[in-house]
N, C-alpha and C positions, 0 to 999 in steps of 0.2 A: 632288638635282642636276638640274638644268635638260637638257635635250636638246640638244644642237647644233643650231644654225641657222642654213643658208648661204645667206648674204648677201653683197650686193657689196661687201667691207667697203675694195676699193679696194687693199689690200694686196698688194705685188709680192716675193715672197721674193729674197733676196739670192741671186746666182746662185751656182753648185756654184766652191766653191774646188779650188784643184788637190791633190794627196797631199801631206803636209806633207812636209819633210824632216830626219834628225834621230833621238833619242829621243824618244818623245810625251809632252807635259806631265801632269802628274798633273791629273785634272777640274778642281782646287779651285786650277789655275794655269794653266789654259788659257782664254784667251779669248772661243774657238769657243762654250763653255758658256754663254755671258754670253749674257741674250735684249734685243733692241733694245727703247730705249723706247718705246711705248705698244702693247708686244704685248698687253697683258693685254684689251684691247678686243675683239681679234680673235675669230672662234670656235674653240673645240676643236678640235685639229685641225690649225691652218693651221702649214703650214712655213713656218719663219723663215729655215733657213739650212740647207745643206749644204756638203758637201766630199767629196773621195773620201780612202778611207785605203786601207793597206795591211795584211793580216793575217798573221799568223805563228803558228805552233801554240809555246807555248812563250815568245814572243816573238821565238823565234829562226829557226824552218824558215821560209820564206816560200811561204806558200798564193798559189796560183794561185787566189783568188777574186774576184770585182768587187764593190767593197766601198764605202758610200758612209755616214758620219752625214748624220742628217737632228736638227736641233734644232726643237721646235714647240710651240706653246700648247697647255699642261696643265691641270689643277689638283689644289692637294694636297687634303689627308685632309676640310679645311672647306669646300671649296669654293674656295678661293683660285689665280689665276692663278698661273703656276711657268712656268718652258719646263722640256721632256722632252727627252731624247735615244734614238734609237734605232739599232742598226747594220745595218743594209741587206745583203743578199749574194743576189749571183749568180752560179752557177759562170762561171768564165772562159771565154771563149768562146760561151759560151751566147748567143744571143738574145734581148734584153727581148720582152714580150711574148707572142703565141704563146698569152694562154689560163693562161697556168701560175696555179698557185693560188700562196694566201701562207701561207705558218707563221708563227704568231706562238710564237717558243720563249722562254719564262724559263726564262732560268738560276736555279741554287741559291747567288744572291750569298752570304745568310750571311754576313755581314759589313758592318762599319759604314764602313770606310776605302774611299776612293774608289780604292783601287789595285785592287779586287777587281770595281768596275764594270766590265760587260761591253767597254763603249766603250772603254777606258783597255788592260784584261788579253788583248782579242784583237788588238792591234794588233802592229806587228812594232816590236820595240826595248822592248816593256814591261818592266818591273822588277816582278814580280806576285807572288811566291814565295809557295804557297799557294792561289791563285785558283781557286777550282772552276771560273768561267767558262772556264779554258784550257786542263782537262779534256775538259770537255763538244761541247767542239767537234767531237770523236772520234764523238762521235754527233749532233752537227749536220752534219755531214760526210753521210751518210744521206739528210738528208731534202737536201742539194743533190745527191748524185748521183743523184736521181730529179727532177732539172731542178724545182725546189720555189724561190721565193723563201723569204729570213729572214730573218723583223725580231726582232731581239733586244735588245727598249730595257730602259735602267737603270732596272728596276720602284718601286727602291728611293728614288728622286729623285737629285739630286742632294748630298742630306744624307746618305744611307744608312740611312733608316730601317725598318730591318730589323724585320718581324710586323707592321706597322702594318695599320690595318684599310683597305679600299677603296681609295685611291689606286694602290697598284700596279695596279689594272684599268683605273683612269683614264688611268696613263700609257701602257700597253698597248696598251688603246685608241684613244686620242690619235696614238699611233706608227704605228698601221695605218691608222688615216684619212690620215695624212702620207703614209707609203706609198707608198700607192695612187694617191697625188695626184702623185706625184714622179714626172716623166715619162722617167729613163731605165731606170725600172723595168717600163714598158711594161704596165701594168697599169690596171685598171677600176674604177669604182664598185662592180660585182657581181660581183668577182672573189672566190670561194670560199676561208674565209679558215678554217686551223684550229689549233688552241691546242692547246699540249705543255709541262710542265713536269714536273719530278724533285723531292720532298723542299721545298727552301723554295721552289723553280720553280713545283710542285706546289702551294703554295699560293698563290704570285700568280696560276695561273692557274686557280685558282679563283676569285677577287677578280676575274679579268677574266672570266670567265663571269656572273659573282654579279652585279655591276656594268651589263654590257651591255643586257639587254632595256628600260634604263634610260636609261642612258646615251650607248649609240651602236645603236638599235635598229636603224638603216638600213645595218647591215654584217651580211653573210651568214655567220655564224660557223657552219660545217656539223657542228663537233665539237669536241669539248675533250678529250684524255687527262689524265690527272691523276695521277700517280704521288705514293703515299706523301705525300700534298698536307695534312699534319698534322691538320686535324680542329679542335683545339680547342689551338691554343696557350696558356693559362693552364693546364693542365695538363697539357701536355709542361713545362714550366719545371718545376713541382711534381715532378713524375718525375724529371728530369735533375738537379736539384740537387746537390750531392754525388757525381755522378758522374766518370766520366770524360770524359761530352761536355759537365760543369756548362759550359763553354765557349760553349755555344749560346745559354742560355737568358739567361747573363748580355751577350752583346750584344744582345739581344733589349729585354733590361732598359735598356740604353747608350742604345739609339735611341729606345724608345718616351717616355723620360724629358723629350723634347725637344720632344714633340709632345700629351703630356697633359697640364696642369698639375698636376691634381691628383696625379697620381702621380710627378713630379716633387718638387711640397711632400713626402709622404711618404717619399721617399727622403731629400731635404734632414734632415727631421725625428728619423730613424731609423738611418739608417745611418754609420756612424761614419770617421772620415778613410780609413782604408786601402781600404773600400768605394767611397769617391767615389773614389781614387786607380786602384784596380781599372777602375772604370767607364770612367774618361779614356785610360786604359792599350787599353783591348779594343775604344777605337775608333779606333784606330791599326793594329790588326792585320786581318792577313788568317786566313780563317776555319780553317786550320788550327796556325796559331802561336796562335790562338784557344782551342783546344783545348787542343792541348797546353800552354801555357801554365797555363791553368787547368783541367787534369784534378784531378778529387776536388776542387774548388772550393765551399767552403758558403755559402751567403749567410746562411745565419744565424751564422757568427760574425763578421758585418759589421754585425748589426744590435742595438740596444739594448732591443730588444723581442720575443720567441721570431717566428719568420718565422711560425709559422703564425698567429700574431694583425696580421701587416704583410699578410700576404695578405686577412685577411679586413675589411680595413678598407674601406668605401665606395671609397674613388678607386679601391685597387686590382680590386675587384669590377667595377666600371664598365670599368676596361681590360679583362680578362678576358674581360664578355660583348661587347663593342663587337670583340674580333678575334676570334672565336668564326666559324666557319665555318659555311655551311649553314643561316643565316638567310634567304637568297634563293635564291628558285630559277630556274636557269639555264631558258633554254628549247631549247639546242642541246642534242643527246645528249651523252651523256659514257661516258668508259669511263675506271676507275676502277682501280689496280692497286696493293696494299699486301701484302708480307710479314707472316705471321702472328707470326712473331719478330723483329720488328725491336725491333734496340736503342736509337733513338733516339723511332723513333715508333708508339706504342701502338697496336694494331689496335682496341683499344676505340672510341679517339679517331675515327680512320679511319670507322669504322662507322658513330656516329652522325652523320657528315655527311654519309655515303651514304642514311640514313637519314632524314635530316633532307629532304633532295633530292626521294629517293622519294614520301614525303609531302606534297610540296608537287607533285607530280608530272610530275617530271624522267622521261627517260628516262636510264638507270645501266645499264651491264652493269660490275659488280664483279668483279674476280677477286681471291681471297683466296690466297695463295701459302705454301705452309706449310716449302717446303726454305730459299727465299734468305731471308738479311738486308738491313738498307738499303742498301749500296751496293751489291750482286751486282744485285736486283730490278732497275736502274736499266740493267742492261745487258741481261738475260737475257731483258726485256720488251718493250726495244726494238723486236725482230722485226716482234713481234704488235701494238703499238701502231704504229709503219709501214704496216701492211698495213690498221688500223681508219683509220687516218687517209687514206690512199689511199683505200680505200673511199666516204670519205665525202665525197672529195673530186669523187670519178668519178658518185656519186650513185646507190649501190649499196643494196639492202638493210640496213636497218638488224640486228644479232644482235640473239637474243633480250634484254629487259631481265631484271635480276635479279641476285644472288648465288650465285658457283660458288665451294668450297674447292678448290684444286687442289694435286697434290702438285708441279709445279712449271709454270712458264709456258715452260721451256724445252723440254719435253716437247708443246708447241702442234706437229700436222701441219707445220706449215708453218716450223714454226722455224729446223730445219736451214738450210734455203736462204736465212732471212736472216739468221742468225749466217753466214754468207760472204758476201752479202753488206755485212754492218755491217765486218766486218771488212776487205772490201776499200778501201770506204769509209775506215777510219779508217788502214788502211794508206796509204794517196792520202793523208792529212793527215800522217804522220807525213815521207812521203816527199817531199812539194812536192808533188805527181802533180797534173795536173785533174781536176776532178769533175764530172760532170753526163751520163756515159756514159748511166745510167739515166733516161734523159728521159721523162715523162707527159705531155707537152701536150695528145696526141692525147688522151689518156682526158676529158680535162680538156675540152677544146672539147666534144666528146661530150656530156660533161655538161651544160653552158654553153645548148649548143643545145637539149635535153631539157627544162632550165628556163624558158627562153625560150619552146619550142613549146606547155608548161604555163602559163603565165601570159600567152599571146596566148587559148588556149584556154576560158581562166577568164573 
């Protein structure tokens, strides 16, 4: 994938629309989605369009936050022009600018239906039932009341292809350049930018790490957390089969069907009507009717060949190692956090991409968690990932690198004080309240000018 390249390409983005009003259209009937013709010329990057929206936790409480999409030139898994979409947020009231750094958060879409996109599930009037993005909000709530921008674009495209390899970094990516560009976000070119993601979040934003030294090297990515960020999805699918979360693995199957051929022919080939029916069916659903719908789910009795010979067939092996994690190594630090008993995703997995990293010689601080499972980890690490992300964003000491087992991450010194804080935070989102009481500019400028006095120095 080529580098971005700013040039004068002459291109004036359409000005910021006003908040719609209404219930908001599903992506796949909204307009705003549609990119003008002859974006695809442009470079990476460039916004196309904006508008301000309005957010609600639930659909329904309405946040007091400043909220704006931004649509902008992408590309998908080939290289091919797309437009991205990403959600913007600034605590209400707050001031653009000021120095504040960016978070770039994926969500744990999980799912293939566009009701589950971030864009669509954090708005106010959404119809989402199920949507982990309108969850997670409870903990994006967090990094705005520490006066933090957040972009949080639809990793997944606008198709919803959920495990795909690379492109969710691309659009990621693409989002934070738009960003930073969009001026009532009051923000810089070197404005200190850092990556958070949970579980399938967790994986895109390792794709936007993996991706970046590459792709958008000329963005300051000071850090990446990475929770439970799956490792090796061709064998999470293998594990979960038959389970109770078979649910996961076959939307995984739904999406990537669209985007391989080969492993598209293969399914065509092998698996037998009620299987195709399955597959059309899960991508309609949001990731928990997902689940549930298909707990103890087999995909081998969908297919007319024992699954472990559909797996080991050429296309399918190609797909496997092609979203296989921890092929590339990042060059931002990373701090790495997985449950030893997780039921969804195998520490084994986990390992070797911390593994894989190391080796190529990333800086990793891993913490291996032996009390939580997958969704507890996702809250109980919050604290401590907060505090690594601050840190790196003020331009602190890096921790030691390495692997630590721990008997739990809630037992972290510092914990206490931010399980009250997180919860005050997600109390503020439950409640309407504003956010942004904890504000860091000051750290942040601090930093800003440390870098600056470093690099007139050099």
């Amino acid at each position: 994938m080529s580098v971005r390249v700013d040039v004068n390409s002459g291109w004036t983005p359409e000005p910021t629309l006003p908040k719609p009003t209404g219930r908001p259209r599903l992506p796949a009937h909204d307009p705003f989605y549609d990119p003008p013709s002859g974006f695809a010329t442009l470079p990476e990057g460039t916004l196309l369009r904006s508008r301000e929206v309005e957010l609600a936790f639930l659909g329904v409480i309405r946040q007091q936050i400043t909220a704006w999409q931004l649509l902008y030139r992408t590309s998908d898994l080939n290289g091919v022009a797309e437009a991205g979409i990403t959600t913007v947020l600034l605590p209400s009231g707050v001031e653009p600018g000021d120095d504040r750094p960016l978070l770039a958060y994926q969500c744990a879409i999980d799912a293939v239906a566009d009701s589950a996109f971030p864009s669509y599930a954090l708005r106010r009037g959404a119809w989402a039932p199920g949507a982990v993005p309108q969850l997670e909000l409870l903990v994006i709530a967090s990094a705005l009341d520490r006066g933090w921008v957040v972009s949080i674009a639809d990793h997944e495209g606008q198709n919803g292809y959920f495990g795909a390899a690379r492109e969710p970094g691309y659009r990621v990516l693409d989002g934070i350049r738009a960003a930073l560009g969009f001026g009532p976000l009051g923000l810089r070119d070197d404005t200190p930018v850092g990556v958070w993601g949970y579980s399938g979040g967790g994986m895109a934003s390792s794709w936007v790490v993996e991706m970046a030294p590459d792709y958008a090297p000329e963005l300051d990515i000071v850090g990446a957390a990475l929770g439970a960020p799956v490792g090796d999805p061709g064998q999470t699918f293998i594990r979960l089969n038959g389970t109770f979360h078979a649910g996961l693995p076959a939307l995984v199957v739904a999406g990537l069907r669209h985007i391989y051929p080969g492993l598209d022919k293969v399914i065509e080939q092998h698996v037998d009507n009620d299987g195709l029916r399955k597959l059309d069916l899960i991508e309609k659903l949001g990731t928990v009717a997902a689940i549930v719908r298909f707990a103890r789910d087999d995909f081998d009795d969908y297919t007319d060949i024992p699954l472990a010979d559909l797996l080991a067939t050429p296309e399918v092996l190609e797909v496997f190692e092609d979203i296989r994690l921890g092929e590339r190594t990042p060059t931002c630090p990373l701090f790495v956090v997985q449950p030893i008993h997780d039921q969804i995703i195998h520490i084994e997995d986990v390992d070797g991409q911390v593994n894989r990293y190391v080796d190529g010689g990333a800086h990793v601080t891993y913490r291996r968690d032996r009390c939580s499972e997958h969704l507890s980890l996702m809250v109980l690490a919050a604290p401590t990932v907060l505090d690594w992300l601050s840190d790196r964003f003020a331009g602190r000491a890096l921790p030691d690198a390495g692997t630590k087992t721990v008997l739990s991450m809630a037992l972290n010194p510092s914990a206490i004080r931010g399980f009250v804080a997180l919860a005050r935070a997600a109390g503020k989102v439950v409640l309407g309240r504003k956010l942004g009481r904890n504000s860091e500019p000051t750290t942040i400028r601090e930093r800003v000018r440390a870098r600056n006095a470093r690099r007139l120095s050099a």
